[in-house]
C-alpha positions, 0 to 999 in steps of 0.5 A, spaced: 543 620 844 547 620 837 546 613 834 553 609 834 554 606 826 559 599 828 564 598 822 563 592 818 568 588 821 566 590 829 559 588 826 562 582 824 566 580 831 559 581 834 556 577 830 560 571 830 561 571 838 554 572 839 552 565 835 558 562 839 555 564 846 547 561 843 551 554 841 555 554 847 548 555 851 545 550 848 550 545 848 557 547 851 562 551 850 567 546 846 562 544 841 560 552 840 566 553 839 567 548 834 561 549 830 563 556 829 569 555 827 567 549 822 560 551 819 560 559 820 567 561 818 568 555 813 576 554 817 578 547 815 584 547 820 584 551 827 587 549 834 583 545 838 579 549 843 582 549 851 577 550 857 579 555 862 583 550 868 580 552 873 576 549 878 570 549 877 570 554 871 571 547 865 565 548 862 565 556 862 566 559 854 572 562 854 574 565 847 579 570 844 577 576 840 584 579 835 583 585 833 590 589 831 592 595 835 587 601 833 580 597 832 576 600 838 577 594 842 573 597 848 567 599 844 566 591 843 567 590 850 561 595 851 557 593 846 559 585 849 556 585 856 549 586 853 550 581 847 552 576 853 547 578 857 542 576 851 545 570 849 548 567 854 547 569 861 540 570 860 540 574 864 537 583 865 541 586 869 548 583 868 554 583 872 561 585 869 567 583 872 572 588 866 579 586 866 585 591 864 592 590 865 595 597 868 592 603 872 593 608 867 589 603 862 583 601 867 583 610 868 583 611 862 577 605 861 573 608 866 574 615 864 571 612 856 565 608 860 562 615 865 562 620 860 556 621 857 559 623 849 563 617 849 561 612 844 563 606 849 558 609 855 553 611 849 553 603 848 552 601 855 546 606 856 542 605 849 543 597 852 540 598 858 536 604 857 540 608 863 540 602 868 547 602 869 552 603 873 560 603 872 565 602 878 572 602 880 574 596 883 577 601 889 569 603 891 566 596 890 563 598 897 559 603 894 555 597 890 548 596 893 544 590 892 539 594 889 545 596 885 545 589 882 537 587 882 535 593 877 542 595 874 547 593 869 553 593 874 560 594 870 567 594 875 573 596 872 579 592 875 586 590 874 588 583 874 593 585 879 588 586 884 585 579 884 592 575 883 595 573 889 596 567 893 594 570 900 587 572 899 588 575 906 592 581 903 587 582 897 581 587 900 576 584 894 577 577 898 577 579 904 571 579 909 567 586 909 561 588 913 560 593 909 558 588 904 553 584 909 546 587 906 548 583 899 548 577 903 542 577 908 538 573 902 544 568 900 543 561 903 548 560 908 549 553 905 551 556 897 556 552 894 562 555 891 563 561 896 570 561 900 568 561 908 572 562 914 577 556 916 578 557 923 576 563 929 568 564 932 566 565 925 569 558 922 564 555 917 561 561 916 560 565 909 565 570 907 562 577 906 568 579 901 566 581 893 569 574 891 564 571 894 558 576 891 561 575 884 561 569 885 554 568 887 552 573 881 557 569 876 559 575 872 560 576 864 569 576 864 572 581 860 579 582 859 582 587 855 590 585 852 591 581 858 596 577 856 596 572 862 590 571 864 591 564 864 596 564 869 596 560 875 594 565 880 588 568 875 586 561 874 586 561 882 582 568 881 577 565 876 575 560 880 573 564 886 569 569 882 566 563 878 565 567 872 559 565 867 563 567 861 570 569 859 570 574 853 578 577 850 579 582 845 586 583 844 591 584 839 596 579 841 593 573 843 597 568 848 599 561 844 593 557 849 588 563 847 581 559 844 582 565 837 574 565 835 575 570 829 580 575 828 580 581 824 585 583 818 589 591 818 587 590 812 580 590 814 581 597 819 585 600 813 578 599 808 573 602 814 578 608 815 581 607 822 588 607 820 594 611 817 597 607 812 602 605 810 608 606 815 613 611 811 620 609 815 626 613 814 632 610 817 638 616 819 645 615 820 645 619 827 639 621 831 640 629 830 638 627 823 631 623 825 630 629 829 630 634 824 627 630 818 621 629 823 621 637 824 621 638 816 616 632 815 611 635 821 612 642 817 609 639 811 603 635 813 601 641 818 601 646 810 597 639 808 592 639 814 591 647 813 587 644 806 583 640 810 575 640 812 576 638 819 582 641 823 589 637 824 596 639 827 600 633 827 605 631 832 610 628 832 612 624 838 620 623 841 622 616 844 627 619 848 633 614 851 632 613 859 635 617 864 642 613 864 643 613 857 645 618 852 639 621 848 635 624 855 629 627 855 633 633 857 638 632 851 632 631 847 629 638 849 635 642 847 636 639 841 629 641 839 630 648 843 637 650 842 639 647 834 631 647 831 628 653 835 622 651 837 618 654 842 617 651 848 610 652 849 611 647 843 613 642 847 610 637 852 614 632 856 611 626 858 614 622 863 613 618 870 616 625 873 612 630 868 605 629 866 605 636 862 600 632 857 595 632 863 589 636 863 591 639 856 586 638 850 591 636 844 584 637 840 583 644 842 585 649 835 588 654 841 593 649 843 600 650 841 603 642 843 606 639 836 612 636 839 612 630 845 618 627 849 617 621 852 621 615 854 615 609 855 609 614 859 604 614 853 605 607 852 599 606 855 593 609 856 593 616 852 590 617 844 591 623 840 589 621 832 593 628 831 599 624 832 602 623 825 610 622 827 614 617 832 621 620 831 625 613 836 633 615 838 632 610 845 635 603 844 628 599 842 630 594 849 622 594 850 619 592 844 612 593 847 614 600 848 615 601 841 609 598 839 604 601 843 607 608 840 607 605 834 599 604 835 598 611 837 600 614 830 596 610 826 591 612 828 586 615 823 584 622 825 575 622 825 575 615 823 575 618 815 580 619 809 582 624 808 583 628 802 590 630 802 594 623 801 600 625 805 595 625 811 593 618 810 599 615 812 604 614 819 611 616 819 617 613 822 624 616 823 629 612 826 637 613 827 641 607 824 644 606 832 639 604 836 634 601 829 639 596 827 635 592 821 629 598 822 625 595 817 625 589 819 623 590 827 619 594 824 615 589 821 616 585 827 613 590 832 607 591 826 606 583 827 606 583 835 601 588 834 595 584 830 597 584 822 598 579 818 606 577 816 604 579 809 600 585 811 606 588 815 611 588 809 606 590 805 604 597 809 611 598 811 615 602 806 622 604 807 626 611 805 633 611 802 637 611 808 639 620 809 647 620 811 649 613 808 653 611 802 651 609 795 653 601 797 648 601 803 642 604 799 637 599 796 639 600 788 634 606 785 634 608 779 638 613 777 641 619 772 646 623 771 645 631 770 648 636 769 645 642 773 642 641 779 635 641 780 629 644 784 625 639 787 620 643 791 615 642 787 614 635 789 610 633 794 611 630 801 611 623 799 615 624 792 621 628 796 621 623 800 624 617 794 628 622 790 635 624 793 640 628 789 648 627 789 653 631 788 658 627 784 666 629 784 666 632 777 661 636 777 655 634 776 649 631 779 646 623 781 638 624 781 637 618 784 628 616 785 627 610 789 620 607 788 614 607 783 616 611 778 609 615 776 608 620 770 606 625 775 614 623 778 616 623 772 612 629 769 615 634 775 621 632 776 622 633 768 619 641 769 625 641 773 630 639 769 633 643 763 637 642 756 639 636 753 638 633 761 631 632 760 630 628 755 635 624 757 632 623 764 626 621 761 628 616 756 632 613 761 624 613 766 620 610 762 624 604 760 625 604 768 617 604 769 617 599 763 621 594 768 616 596 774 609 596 769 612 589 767 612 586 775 606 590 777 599 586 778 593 590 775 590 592 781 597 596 782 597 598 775 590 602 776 586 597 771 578 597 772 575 591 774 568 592 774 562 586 774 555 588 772 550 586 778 543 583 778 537 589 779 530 588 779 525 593 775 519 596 778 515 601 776 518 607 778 525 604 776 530 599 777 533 597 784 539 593 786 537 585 786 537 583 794 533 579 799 530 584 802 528 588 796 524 581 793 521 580 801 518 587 800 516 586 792 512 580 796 508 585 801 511 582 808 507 583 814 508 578 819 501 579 822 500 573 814 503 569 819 500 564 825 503 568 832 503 561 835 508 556 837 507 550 838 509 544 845 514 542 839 517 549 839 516 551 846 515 546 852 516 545 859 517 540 864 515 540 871 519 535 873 526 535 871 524 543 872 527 545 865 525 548 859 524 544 852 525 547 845 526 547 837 533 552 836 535 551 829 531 544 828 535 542 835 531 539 841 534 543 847 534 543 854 535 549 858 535 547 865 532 553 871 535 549 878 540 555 880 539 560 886 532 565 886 530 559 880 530 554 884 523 554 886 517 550 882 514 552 875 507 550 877 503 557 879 509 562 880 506 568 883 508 574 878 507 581 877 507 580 870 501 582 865 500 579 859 501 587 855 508 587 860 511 581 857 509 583 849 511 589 851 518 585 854 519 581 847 518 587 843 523 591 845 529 584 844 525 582 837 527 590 834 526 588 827 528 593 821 522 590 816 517 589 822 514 597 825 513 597 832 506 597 832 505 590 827 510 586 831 507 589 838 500 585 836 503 579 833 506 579 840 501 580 843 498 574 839 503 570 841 502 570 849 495 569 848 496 564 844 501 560 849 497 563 856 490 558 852 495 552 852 494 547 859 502 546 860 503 554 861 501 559 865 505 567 866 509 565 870 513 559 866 513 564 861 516 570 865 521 564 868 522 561 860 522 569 857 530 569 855 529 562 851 522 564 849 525 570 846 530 566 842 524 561 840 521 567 837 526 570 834 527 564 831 519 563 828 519 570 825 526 569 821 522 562 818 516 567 817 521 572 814 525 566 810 518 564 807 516 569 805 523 572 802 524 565 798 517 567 794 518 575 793 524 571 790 522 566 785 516 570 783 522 576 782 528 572 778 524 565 775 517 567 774 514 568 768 513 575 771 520 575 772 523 582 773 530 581 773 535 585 768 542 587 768 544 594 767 552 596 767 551 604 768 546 603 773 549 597 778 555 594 777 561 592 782 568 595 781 574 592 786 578 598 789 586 597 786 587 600 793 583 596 797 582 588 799 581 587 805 581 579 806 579 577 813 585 570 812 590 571 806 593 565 802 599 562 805 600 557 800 607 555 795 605 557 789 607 563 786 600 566 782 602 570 776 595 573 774 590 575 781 588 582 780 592 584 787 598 583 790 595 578 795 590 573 795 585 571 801 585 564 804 583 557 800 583 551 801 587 545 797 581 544 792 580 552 791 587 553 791 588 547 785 582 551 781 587 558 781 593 555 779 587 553 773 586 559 772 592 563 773 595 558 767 589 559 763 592 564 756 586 566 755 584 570 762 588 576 762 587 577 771 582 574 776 581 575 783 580 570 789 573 573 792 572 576 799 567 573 803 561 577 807 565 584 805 559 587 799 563 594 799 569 589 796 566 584 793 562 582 788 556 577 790 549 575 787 542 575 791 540 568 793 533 567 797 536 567 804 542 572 803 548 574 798 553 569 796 560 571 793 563 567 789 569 564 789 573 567 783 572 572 778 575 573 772 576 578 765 577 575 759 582 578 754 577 578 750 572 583 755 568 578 757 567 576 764 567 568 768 565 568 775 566 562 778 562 558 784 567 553 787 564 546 790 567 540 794 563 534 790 559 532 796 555 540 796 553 539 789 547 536 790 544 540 796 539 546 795 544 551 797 548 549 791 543 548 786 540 555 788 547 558 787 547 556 780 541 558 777 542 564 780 549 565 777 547 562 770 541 568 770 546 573 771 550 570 766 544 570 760 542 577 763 549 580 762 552 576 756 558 575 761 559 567 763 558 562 770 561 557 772 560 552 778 566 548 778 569 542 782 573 537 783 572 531 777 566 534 775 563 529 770 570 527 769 573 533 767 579 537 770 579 544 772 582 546 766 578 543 762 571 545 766 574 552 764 576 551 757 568 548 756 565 555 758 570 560 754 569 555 748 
């Protein structure tokens, strides 16, 4: 089975939701949700979380997961029901309750969940080892109660098929015989099952699937529904009883509980979308027409150059049948006036479906063109897709984004090497994109970007067939001869425009970055005296741009030596891991024990008792087939079965298989001596067991790391070093991901990038210090938890990022550890800075642990102290 490698910020969002369901777990689903939002992801401000207003459904976590259009939210819902599983429900085989909110949408889901190839069925089946299945909702009856017992059951399903007041006339309500053998081992008395209200059967429980979902309270996922918190869903969620409620989407309604949201930027440095949007708006919509014929042209010559095969296709928002620009007007255009073939072409429509059953990545298919009017708004993907070409009347704004985020998606997820192919293309006629560029950024928003993002992934063209007085001022010169631009790329053409004047001669009009490269080419088309006019007259035009551009637009390096370790055999990049190793870590040094303070039960009150993060808890066992006495529960389990049971949840990187599968068998043995256990309080408790393990093994891992990391930095045998040709960190100028962008007044002048991620008061008071401070030339606000974008340090337990890192125009470098004036005493804080002072002595460069008052000195002065 062919490993599925998770981007960093899909990672990312499971991680963040994975330690939300442990905290509500062990506490509730509001003060999980707090404790994430405050202590993991360090927010000062957010909105207060709302519970799920349905009856019985109050303390049911619900949360948000917001990833723009394009960042495989089906992939993570995959990857989710094992995650809740293990985290929260606790629970083998889970029943999944899977959410979408059309037809085309939930047939496509259910086609991505049954092909073995595809990477959301590979999740499910590496997480269950095959024991799954996936229904549609329409063939729920085929569901056996084995089925539910010994597998993971997934059912697709739209809203729609639950919503409704008259449960009478929905089939999942509705009493079904075929349904009796899941409830010959329900009790009659099961509270929360709708039952019959009247007839020879008054009283008795309904056989409906609403009553078996709710019997087994399933893991919710709900992909882009935008209401599922209306009234008649917040009916259904109470009927169905669900455990837990997870939804990815782009745009989250104003009353979702948003845990963690991912940036554009963020997909852009992983390589999952095209950007940016390269807009051109036409005078009429013949021109859009031809423009993007002309621009699919040029990219297929440039995808010719590429490793992988690539045919772009330029996708055809047609007006609707009433209306002028048709489908049917549309397919002449392309026909009769620009001789396409129309093999070439394929209609997409409620009436012609003639996308179905072809293969648009297959190199013998001859489709570059598609019609449609909304018809692959949902449920249809092709990364080939370079070129949305819009003559409708944009009335359906969800139309138009869903189109939009079928070209921005990358081909093969990976840059590629022709730049042209990196970006997405819009081309619109004036009359129906009035004011394009802004719906553009609009319809860019709806799709999850930041405001700032959609502005800055977004460029507009000169406008083709519009005055002089309509067009943004370009530079501009006047030639004598015309020239022959045909040596310019896709891109470059596309911002230089040539007007013939009423004298004579040529207006040579560029709109943009004037590069050398531009200036280089355009130059070698220019003869005479013209020449040297349009060169002098561009280089004081790039002059001008140079002057507003930051560093990291101007291409200037930033690089920042890092900490490394010499071994014997060479040095190694200072990390966590390397100095745990570099100790010699067995987990077998370690006691396999946990005590009655880790782990415990109560007989009584029949609930376990545990330490979770230096927290008591307590996990009550009192719900259905668990309802039976903890003394002597007769189990089939072995001593050998539950190790091996813990081995394959407690997978470790640093720990062979065969090192951890004794500790564990230890660990059993260990616990089975004790007088309050027995096998069968352990199998009831295994899930809790399991996270009390995983917590004692990282405490182990903890340990030992803090030793291999004091004996590797601060010892008298310390081998740290700094080596700038070996291991250094350098920014991207095309890349800063940040998760949150500043939104702050100020106006910074010096930060290496055009924007700046998020910051508090106090941090942002700091910047301002340091952006007025005459003797840095730039500086930059770090990325937190990005270490392919952001400078970090080892600590013991992790990597820490500083907050600032600043180049001197002197060449020196200052990083910069901001702390609040209550964190300067604590550990974490006092680590941090002796590890930044070390890397300041091993690299000749400066550290500075700054904070508000410091010693009675203010952020200029704390600055200028170090710089002295």
């Amino acid at each position: 089975m062919a490993n599925i490698q998770l981007k960093k910020y899909q990672a990312n969002t499971l991680k963040v939701l994975r330690s939300y369901l442990e905290q509500a777990r062990f506490s509730d689903a509001k003060t999980g949700y707090d404790h994430v939002l405050k202590e993991v992801l360090e927010l000062e401000h957010f909105k207060p979380y709302q519970a799920l207003p349905a009856d019985g459904c109050a303390d049911v976590p619900y949360v948000c997961m917001r990833l723009p259009t394009g960042g495989g939210k089906t992939l993570l819902s995959a990857y989710t029901i094992q995650l809740a599983a293990e985290s929260y429900i606790e629970r083998e085989f889970p029943v999944t309750m899977w959410f979408v909110p059309s037809e085309a949408i939930k047939a496509q889901t259910l086609e991505t969940l049954k092909n073995p190839r595809n990477a959301n069925r590979m999740a499910l089946d590496k997480a269950f080892e095959g024991r799954f299945q996936v229904y549609d909702i329409d063939d729920y009856e085929q569901i056996r109660p084995q089925d539910l017992r010994d597998r993971a059951c997934v059912i697709v399903s739209t809203f729609q098929s639950f919503r409704v007041e008259d449960t009478s006339i929905r089939k999942v309500y509705a009493h079904n015989e075929n349904l009796e053998p899941h409830f010959t081992k329900i009790p009659s008395h099961a509270e929360g099952l709708e039952r019959f209200t009247d007839g020879e059967h008054k009283g008795k429980l309904k056989f409906s699937l609403a009553n078996l979902l709710a019997h087994h309270r399933p893991l919710v996922i709900v992909d882009e529904a935008h209401n599922a918190k209306s009234g008649l869903s917040m009916d259904m969620f109470s009927r169905i009883r669900p455990s837990c409620v997870v939804e990815y989407t782009a745009t989250p309604a104003d009353n979702s509980n948003v845990l963690y949201s991912v940036s554009a930027a963020e997909l852009k440095a992983e390589q999952m979308i095209k950007l940016p949007i390269m807009l051109s708006e036409h005078k009429t919509w013949q021109q859009a027409l031809s423009a993007s014929i002309l621009e699919r042209e040029k990219l297929d010559d440039l995808a010719k150059k590429d490793k992988d095969y690539i045919r772009p296709i330029v996708l055809f928002q047609a007006e609707s049948a009433n209306r002028d620009v048709t489908v049917e007007v549309l397919l002449e255009e392309l026909t009769e006036n620009n001789n396409i073939p129309r093999e070439k072409i394929a209609i997409a429509t409620g009436d012609q479906k003639e996308l179905d059953s072809i293969n648009l990545f297959d190199p013998n298919c001859p489709i570059e063109y598609v019609i449609t009017i909304q018809a692959l708004k949902e449920g249809w993907d092709c990364p080939f897709a370079y070129i949305l070409c819009s003559v409708a009347n944009t009335t359906s704004p969800t139309a138009v984004e869903q189109l939009l985020g079928r070209v921005l998606r990358m081909p093969y997820a990976k840059i590629r090497t022709q730049e042209e192919l990196n970006r997405a293309y819009a081309h619109v006629s004036s009359r129906s994109w009035i004011n394009a560029q802004n719906k553009l950024y609009e319809r860019l928003v709806s799709m999850g970007f930041e405001e700032e993002e959609a502005k800055e992934y977004t460029y507009q063209y000169p406008m083709s067939g519009m005055s002089d007085v309509q067009q943004e001022k370009a530079f501009s010169v006047i030639l004598s001869e015309k020239p022959d631009l045909s040596s310019l790329d896709l891109a470059e053409q596309a911002t230089v425009e040539v007007v013939e004047q009423e004298s004579g001669e040529f207006a040579l009009k560029v709109k943009g970055t004037m590069t050398d490269d531009v200036i280089t080419k355009i130059s070698k088309t220019i003869k005479g005296k013209d020449k040297k006019e349009f060169q002098l007259a561009a280089k004081i035009q790039q002059k001008h741009q140079e002057a507003s551009a930051t560093p990291a637009e101007k291409g200037l390096s930033f690089s920042i030596p890092q900490l490394a370790l010499r071994f014997e055999d060479g040095l190694e990049l200072a990390e966590p891991e390397t100095c745990l190793y570099a100790h010699g870590w067995s987990l077998l040094d370690f006691p396999a024990q946990l005590t009655q303070a880790d782990f415990t039960v109560n007989d009584d009150a029949k609930h376990f008792m545990a330490d979770i993060e230096g927290k008591k808890v307590v996990v009550q066992y009192a719900d259905r087939e668990q309802q039976l006495s903890l003394e002597g529960i007769d189990t089939p389990w072995t001593e050998l079965e539950l190790s091996r049971w813990l081995d394959r949840r407690l997978k470790q990187p640093d720990v062979n298989q065969s090192e951890m599968l004794e500790f564990l068998r230890r660990l059993v043995d260990y616990l089975l001596k004790r007088s309050d256990l027995d096998m069968g309080k352990l199998v009831l408790g295994k899930f809790l067991l399991e996270k009390v393990t995983r917590e004692k093994i990282a405490e182990y891992r903890k340990s030992a790391t803090k030793l291999g990391f004091q004996q590797c930095l601060f010892s008298p045998d310390a081998i740290a070093e700094v080596d700038i040709g070996e291991f250094s960190f350098t920014f991207d100028p095309a890349q800063y991901p940040a998760n949150r962008l500043y939104e702050g007044q100020y106006k910074f002048k010096n930060h290496y990038y055009p924007r700046i991620a998020d910051m508090n008061k106090e941090e942002a008071d700091f910047a301002f210090a340091l952006d007025k401070n005459p003797l840095i030339e730039f500086w930059v606000r770090n990325i937190e938890r990005n270490p392919d974008h952001a400078f970090w340090l080892p600590t013991s337990t992790d990597k820490f990022y500083p907050d600032f890192v600043a180049k001197l125009k002197d060449g020196r470098l200052l990083v910069i550890e901001y702390k609040g004036a209550h964190l300067l005493t604590n550990e974490d804080t006092k680590e941090k800075h002796n590890v930044g002072k070390l890397w300041a002595s091993k690299s000749g460069h400066l550290f500075l642990l700054a904070s508000s008052g410091l010693e009675g000195k203010d952020f200029f002065d704390q600055i200028n102290e170090v710089l002295a």
